[in-house]
Backbone as numpy.savetxt, mean C-alpha at the origin, in Angstrom:
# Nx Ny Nz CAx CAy CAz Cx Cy Cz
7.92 -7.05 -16.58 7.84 -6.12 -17.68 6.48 -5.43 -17.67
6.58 -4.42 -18.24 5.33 -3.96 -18.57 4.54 -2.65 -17.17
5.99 -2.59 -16.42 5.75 -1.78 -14.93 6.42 -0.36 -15.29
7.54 -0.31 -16.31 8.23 0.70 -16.30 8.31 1.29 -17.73
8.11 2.97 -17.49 7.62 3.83 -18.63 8.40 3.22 -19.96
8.78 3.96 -21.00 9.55 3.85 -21.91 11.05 4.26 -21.56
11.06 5.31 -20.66 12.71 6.07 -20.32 13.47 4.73 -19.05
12.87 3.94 -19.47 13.94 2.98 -18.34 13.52 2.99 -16.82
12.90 4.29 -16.71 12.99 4.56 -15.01 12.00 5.08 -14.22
10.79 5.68 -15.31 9.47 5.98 -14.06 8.50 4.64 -14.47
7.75 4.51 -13.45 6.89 3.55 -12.72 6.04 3.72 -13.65
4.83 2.83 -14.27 3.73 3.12 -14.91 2.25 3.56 -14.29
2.29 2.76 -12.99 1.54 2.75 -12.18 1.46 4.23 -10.74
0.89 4.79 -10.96 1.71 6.33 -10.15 0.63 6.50 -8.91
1.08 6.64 -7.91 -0.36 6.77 -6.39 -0.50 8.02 -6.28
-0.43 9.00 -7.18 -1.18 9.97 -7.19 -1.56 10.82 -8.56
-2.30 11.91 -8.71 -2.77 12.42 -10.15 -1.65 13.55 -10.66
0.14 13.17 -10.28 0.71 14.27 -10.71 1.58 14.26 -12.06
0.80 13.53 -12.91 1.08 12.72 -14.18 2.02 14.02 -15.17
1.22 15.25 -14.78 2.28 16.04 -15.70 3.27 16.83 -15.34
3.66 16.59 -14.05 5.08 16.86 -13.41 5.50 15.73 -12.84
6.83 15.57 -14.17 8.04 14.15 -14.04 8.69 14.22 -12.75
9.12 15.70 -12.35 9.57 15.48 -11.08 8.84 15.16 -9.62
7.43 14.47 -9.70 6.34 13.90 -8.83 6.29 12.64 -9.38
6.73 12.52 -10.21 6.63 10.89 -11.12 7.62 9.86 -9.66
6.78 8.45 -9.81 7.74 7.77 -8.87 8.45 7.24 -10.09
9.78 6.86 -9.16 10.65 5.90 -9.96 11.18 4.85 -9.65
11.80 3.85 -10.44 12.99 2.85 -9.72 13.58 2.87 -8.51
14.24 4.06 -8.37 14.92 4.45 -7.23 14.05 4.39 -5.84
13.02 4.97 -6.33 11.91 5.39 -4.89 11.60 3.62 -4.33
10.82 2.82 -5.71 10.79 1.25 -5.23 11.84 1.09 -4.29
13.09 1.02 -4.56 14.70 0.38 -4.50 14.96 1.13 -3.12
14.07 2.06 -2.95 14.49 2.46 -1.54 12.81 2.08 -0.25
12.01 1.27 -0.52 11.21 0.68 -0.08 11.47 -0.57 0.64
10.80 -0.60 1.80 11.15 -1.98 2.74 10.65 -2.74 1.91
10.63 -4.15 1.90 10.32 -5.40 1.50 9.11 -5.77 1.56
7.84 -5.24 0.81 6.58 -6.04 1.09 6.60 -7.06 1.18
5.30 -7.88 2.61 4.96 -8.57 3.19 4.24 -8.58 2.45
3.46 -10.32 2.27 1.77 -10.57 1.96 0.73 -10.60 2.99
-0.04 -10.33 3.43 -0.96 -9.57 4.29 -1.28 -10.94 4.15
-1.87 -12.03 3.40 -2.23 -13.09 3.83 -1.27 -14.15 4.46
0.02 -14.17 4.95 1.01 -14.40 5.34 1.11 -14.21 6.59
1.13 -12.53 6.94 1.25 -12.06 7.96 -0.17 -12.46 9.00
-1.62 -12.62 8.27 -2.90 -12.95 8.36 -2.89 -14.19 9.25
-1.98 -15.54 8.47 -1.95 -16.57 9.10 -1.04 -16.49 10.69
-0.20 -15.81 10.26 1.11 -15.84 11.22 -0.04 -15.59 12.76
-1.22 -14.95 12.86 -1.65 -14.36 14.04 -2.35 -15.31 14.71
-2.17 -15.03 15.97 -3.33 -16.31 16.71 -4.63 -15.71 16.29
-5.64 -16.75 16.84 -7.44 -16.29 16.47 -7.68 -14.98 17.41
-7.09 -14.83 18.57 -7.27 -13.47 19.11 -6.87 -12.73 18.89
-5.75 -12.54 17.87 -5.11 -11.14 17.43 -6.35 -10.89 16.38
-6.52 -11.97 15.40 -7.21 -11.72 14.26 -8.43 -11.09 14.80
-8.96 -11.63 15.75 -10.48 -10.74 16.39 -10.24 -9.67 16.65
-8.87 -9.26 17.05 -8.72 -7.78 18.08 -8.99 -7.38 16.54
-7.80 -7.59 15.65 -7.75 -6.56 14.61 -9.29 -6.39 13.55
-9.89 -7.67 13.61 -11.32 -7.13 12.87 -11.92 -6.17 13.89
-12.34 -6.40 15.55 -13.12 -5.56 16.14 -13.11 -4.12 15.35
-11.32 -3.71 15.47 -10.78 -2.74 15.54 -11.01 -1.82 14.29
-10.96 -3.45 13.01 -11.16 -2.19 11.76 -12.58 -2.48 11.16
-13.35 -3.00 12.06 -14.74 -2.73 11.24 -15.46 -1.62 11.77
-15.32 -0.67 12.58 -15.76 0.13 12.51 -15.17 1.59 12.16
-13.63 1.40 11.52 -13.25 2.60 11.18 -12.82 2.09 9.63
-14.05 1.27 8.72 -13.93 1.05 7.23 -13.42 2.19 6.51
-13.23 2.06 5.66 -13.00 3.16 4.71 -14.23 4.02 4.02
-14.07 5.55 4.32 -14.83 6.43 4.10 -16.06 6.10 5.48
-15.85 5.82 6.53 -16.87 5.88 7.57 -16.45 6.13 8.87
-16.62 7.16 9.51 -15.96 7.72 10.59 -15.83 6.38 11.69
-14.50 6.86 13.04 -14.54 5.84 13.62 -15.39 5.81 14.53
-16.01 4.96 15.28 -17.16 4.80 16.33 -16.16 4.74 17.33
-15.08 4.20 17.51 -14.18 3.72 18.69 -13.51 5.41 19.33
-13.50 6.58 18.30 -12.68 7.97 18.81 -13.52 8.98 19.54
């Protein structure tokens, strides 16, 4: 509870700023048509210690908001 507007069917939570056009509003439907999130700490364990290294090498230098060093 507490995820969906008052009309039954848009999202409260919205990933972008198009708050005053309903027809940009996400809804139920949009969820309901979404693959099945995974927990990233799940998928985290699932990796051997060398995947986990490849994938830090890989994303510490293309952090967020900092160009990549690797392109």
């Amino acid at each position: 509870m507490g995820y969906v507007r008052d009309d039954g069917k848009t999202m409260v939570a919205q990933p972008h700023l198009h708050l005053d056009d309903p027809k940009k509003m996400w809804t139920l439907d949009h969820l309901r048509r979404m693959a099945p999130l995974q927990s990233p700490n799940v998928l985290l364990n699932q990796w051997t210690p060398e995947e986990r290294e490849a994938f830090h090498a890989n994303y510490n230098p293309r952090r967020p908001g900092r160009p990549s060093r690797a392109s």
